[in-house]
C-alpha positions in Angstrom: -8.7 -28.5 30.8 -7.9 -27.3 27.3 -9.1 -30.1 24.6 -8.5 -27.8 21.3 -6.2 -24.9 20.0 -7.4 -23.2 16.8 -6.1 -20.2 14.8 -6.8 -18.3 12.0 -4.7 -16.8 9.5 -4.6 -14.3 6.5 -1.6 -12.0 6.3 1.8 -14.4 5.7 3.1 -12.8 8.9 0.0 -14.9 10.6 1.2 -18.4 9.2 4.4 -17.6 10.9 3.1 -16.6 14.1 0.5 -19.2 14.3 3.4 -21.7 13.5 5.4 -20.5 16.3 2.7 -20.1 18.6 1.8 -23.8 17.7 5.2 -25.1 18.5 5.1 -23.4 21.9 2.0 -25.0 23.0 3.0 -28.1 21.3 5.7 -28.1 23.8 3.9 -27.4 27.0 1.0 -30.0 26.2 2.1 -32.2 23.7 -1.5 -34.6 23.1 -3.3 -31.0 22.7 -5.1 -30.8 19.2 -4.2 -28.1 17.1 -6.1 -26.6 13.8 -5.2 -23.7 11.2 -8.3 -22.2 9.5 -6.8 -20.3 6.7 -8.3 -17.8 3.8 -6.2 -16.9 0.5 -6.7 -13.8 -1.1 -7.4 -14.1 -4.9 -5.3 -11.0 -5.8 -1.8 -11.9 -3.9 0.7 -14.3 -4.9 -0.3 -18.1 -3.4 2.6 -18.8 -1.6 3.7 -22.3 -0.2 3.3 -22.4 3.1 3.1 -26.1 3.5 6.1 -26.1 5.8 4.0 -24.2 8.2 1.0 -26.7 7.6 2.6 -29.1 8.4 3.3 -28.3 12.2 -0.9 -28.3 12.8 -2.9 -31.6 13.3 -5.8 -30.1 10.6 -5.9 -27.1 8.2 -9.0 -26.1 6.9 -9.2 -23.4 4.3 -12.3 -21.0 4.5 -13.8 -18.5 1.7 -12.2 -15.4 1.2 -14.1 -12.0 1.2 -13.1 -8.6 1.6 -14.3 -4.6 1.8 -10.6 -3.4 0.9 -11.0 -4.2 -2.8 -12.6 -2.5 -5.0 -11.1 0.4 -3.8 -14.5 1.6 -2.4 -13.5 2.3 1.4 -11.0 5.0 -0.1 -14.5 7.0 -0.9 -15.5 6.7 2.5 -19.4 6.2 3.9 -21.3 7.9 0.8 -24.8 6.4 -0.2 -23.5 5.1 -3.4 -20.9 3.2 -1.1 -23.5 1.7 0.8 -25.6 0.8 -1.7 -21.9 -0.8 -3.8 -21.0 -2.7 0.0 -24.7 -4.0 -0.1 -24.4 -5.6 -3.3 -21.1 -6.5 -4.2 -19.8 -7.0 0.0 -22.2 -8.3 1.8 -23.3 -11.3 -0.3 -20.2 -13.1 -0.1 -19.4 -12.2 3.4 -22.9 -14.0 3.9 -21.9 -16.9 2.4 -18.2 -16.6 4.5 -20.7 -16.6 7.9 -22.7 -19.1 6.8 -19.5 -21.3 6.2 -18.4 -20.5 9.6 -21.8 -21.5 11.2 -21.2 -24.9 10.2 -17.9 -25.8 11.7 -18.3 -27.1 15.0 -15.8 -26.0 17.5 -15.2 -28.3 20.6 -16.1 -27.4 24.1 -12.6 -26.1 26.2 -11.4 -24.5 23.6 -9.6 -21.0 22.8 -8.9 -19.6 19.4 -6.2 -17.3 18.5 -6.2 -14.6 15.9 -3.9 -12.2 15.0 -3.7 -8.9 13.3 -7.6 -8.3 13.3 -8.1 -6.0 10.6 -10.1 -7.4 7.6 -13.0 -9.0 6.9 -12.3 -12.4 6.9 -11.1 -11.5 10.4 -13.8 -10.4 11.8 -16.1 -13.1 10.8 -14.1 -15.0 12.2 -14.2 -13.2 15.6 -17.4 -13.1 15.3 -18.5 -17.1 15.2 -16.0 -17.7 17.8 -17.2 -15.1 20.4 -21.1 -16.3 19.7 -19.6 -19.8 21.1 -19.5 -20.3 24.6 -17.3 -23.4 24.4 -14.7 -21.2 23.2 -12.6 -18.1 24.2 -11.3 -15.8 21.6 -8.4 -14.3 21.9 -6.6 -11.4 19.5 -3.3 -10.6 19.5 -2.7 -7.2 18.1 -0.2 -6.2 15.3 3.3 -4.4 16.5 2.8 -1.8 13.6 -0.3 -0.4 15.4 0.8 1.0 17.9 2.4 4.1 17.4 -1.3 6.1 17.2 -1.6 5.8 20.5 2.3 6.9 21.5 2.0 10.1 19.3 -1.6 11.4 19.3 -1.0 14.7 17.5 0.4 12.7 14.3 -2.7 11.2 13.1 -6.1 12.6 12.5 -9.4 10.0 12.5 -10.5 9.7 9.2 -14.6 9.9 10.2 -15.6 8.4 6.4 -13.9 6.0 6.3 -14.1 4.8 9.5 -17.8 4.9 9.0 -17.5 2.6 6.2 -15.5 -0.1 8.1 -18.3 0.3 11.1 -21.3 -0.4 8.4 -19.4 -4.0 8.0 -18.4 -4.7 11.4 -22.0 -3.7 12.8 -23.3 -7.1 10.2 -20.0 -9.4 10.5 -17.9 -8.2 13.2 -17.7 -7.7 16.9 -16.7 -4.4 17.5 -16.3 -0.6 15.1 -12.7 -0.6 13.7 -11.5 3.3 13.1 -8.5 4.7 10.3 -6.1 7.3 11.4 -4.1 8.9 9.0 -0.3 10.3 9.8 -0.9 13.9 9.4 1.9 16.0 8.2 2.4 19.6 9.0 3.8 20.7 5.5 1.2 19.1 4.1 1.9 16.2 2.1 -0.4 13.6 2.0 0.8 10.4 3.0 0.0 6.5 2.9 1.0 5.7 6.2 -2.6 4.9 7.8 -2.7 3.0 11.4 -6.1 1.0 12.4 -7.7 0.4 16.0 -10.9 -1.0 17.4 -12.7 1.1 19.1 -13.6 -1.7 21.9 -13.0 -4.8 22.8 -13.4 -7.0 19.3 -12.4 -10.6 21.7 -12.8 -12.2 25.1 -8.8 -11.1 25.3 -6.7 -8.5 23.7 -2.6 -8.5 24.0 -0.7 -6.2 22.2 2.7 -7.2 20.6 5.8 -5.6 20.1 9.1 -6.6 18.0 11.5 -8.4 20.2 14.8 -6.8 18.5 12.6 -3.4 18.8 12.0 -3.1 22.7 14.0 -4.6 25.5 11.2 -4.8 27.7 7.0 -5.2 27.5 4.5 -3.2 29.4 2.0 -4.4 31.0 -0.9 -5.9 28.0 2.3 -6.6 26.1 4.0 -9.6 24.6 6.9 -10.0 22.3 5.7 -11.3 18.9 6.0 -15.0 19.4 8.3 -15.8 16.4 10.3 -18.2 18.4 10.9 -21.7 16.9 13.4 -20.3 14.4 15.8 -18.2 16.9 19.1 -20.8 17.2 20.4 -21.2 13.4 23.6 -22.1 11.9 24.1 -20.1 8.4 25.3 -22.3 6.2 28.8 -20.9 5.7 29.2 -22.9 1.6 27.3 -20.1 0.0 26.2 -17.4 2.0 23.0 -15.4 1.0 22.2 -11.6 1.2 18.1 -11.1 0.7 17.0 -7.1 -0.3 13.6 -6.6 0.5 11.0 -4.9 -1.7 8.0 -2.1 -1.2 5.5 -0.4 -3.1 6.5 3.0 -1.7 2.8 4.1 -1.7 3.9 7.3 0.8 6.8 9.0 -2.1 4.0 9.0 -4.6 2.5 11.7 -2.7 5.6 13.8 -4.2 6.8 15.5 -8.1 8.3 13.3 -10.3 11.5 15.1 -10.1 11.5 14.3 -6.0 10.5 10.4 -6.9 13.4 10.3 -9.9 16.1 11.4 -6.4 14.2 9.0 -4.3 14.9 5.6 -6.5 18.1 7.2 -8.0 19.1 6.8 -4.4 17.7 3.5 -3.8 19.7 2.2 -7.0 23.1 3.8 -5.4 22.4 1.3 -2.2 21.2 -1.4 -4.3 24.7 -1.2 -6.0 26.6 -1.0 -3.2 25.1 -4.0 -2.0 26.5 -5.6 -4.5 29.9 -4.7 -4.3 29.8 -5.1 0.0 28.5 -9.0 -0.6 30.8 -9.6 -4.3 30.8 -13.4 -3.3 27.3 -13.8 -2.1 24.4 -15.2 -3.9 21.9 -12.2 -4.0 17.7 -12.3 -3.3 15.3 -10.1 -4.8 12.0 -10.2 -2.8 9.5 -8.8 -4.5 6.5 -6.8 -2.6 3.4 -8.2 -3.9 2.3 -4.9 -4.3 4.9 -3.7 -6.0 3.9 -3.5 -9.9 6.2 -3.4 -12.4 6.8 -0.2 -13.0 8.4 0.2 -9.6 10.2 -2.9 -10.1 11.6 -1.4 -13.3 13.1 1.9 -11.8 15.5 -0.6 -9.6 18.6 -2.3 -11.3 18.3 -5.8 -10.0 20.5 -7.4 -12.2 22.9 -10.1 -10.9 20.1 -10.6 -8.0 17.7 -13.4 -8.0 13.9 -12.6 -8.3 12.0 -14.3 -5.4 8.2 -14.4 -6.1 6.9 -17.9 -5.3 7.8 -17.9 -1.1 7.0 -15.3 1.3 9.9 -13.7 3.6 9.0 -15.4 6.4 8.8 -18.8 5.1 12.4 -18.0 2.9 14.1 -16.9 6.3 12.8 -20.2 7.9 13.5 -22.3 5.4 16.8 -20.8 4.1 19.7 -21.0 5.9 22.4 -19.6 3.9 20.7 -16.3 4.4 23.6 -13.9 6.6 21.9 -10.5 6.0 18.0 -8.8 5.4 18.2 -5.3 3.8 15.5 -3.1 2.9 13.7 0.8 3.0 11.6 0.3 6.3 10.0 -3.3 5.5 8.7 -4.8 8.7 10.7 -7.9 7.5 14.0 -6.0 9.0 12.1 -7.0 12.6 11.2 -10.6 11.4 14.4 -11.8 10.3 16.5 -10.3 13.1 13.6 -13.0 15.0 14.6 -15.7 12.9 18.6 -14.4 13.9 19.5 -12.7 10.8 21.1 -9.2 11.0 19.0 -7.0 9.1 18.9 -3.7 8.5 16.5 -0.6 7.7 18.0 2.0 4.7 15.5 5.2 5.2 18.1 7.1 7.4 20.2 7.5 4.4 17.7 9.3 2.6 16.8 12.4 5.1 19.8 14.3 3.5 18.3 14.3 0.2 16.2 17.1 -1.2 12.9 15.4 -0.6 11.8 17.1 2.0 10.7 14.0 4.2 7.6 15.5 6.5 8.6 15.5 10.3 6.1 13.4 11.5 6.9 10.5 9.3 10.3 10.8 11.0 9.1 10.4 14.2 6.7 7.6 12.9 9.8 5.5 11.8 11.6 6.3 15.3 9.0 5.2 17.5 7.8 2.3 14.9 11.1 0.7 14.9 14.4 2.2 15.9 15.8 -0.5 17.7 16.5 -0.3 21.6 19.0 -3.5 21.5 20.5 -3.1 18.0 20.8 0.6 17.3 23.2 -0.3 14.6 19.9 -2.1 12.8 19.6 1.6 11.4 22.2 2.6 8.5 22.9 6.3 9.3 26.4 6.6 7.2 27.4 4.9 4.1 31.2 4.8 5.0 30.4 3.0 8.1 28.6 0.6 6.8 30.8 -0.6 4.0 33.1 -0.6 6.5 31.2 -3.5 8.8 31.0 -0.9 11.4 26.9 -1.8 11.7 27.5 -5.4 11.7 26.1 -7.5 14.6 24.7 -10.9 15.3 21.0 -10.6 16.9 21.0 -12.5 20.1 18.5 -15.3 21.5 16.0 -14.1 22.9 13.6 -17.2 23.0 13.6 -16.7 27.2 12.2 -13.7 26.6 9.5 -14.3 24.0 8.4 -17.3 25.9 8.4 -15.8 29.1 6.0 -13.4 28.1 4.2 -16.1 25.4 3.4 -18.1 28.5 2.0 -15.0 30.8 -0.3 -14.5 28.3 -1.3 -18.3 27.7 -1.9 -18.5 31.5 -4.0 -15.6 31.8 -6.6 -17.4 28.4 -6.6 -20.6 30.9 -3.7 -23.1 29.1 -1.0 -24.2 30.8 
């Protein structure tokens, strides 16, 4: 018999999930004992997640370490690399493995982790696969998958993937590899896609979106964002949410091709306004979006969220009615949390930037929705005209359906 449920979190996607995940186990074994090891990176805005803390019997936060920063893995496996990981990596992810040596996990157990790629992760996977009292279990991010769908649009980048193996040979459990979208005409991209080379835990589930398939394969699971599904909008003030991105991949491109690309952005962000005249407006700000981005957008009469992340405002906001945005994986996670939302980056193929081909087909397979087609904004006209309106449906029998397949097959419930 089970005796303890742990999980680990980084990304704010994670403190969602485990939430969720939480509630679901919560339900089928109500006594169980339940903890949230968490790590907070320095750099990014420290949201309140307290609501999601407070669904876990103990939350422990560990140290935070990473080999993204820096910018160093960008240079790939050089010997001044190695020589920069040794000294300015590896001493804190020693202290981070050390800190992990000293929790004592109880016998029975199995711990959850999702995402997988960083650091912080891996340590993690590490201590808990060197215990025998407990299994480890990762489940997968559902924007890593389309590498293996479309092969012949992403080339391994060999340095760099070198550079993440040096780490994971010391901290982690098994090689993690980069593959880049490569385009035919040329331009370079941002768009990047990670994947472990074996086995990193005792089990390994993929996920998808569950407003982006109907239906899992085998390995699969809909993303278990489920205790949120059935909400009332509160109808005294509705609220319209536009969410924010760095836009790493248009940088690639002139200045003149950039100036069209925002120029365009502004035209939706207007007529956002004038679609929703009544409605209070929300500003989400990208954490990685720096202030010159933020400057090229006319936000005015919009209000400037920085202090929450989306997940925890679409969970903890009712009043919210609609989600818009470029191609922000938060489209997916408020259509989970039964929000219509809807993805912008069809309306800008007809411009003159020349969008590559493959980073067409990257979208389409990443999250062109097989339920709610209309999720995608193709025509303007249409769209001010509520043609793409739609209320996502419940699909908790489906998330938990597959949710408890896969807790079966770990050994709960």
């Amino acid at each position: 018999m089970v005796r303890n449920i742990y999980f680990f979190a980084e990304q704010q996607i994670d403190f969602a999930l485990c939430a969720s995940l939480n509630s679901i186990i919560k339900q089928i074994e109500p006594q169980i004992n339940t903890k949230l090891f968490y790590v907070q990176d320095p750099g990014k805005p420290n949201y309140d997640n307290n609501s999601f803390f407070l669904l876990f019997d103990q939350v422990q936060k560990l140290r935070y370490v990473s080999y993204w920063k820096y910018g160093m893995w960008k240079k790939g496996f050089t010997i001044r690399n190695i020589v920069n990981a040794i000294r300015r990596n590896f001493p804190p992810a020693i202290k981070a493995s050390n800190e992990l040596k000293g929790i004592k996990f109880s016998s029975n157990s199995i711990a959850f982790v999702f995402n997988g790629i960083s650091l912080n992760y891996a340590l993690f996977l590490k201590r808990i696969k060197r215990d025998s009292k407990v299994k480890s279990v990762l489940i997968t991010s559902p924007d890593y998958f389309v590498m293996k769908e479309s092969k012949k649009d992403f080339i391994l980048h060999y340095s760099r993937s070198r550079y993440l193996h040096f780490h994971h040979y010391f901290f982690g459990t098994a090689p993690l590899d980069i593959y880049w979208l490569k385009t035919s005409e040329n331009i370079k991209t941002n768009w990047r896609e990670l994947h472990f080379r074996k086995k990193p835990a005792d089990y390994v589930f993929e996920t998808v979106y569950p407003y982006r398939f109907k239906s899992v394969r085998k390995g699969q699971i809909f993303m278990p964002l489920l205790m949120f599904n059935k909400r009332k909008i509160d109808s005294s003030r509705k609220t319209v949410v536009f969410i924010s991105q760095p836009h790493y991949w248009i940088e690639a491109y002139p200045r003149n091709i950039q100036k069209i690309f925002y120029s365009k952005l502004n035209e939706i962000v207007l007529l956002i306004k004038q679609k929703y005249p009544s409605h209070r407006l929300i500003y989400k700000r990208h954490p990685a979006e720096n202030d010159k981005k933020f400057k090229q957008l006319d936000t005015s009469g919009f209000e400037k969220e920085f202090s929450i992340s989306s997940e925890n405002l679409f969970s903890c906001d009712l009043s919210i009615a609609a989600v818009y945005s470029f191609c922000s994986t938060s489209v997916q996670t408020a259509a989970c949390f039964g929000i219509q939302s809807f993805y912008l980056y069809d309306l800008f193929d007809s411009l003159e930037i020349g969008v590559p081909e493959a980073f067409k087909r990257l979208r389409s397979k990443k999250w062109c929705s097989e339920i709610y087609p209309k999720m995608n904004i193709k025509s303007i006209d249409d769209w001010m005209n509520g043609k793409n309106d739609y209320i996502p449906m419940d699909r908790s029998e489906e998330i938990l359906e597959t949710t408890k397949k896969m807790l079966s097959v770990v050994g709960f419930g």
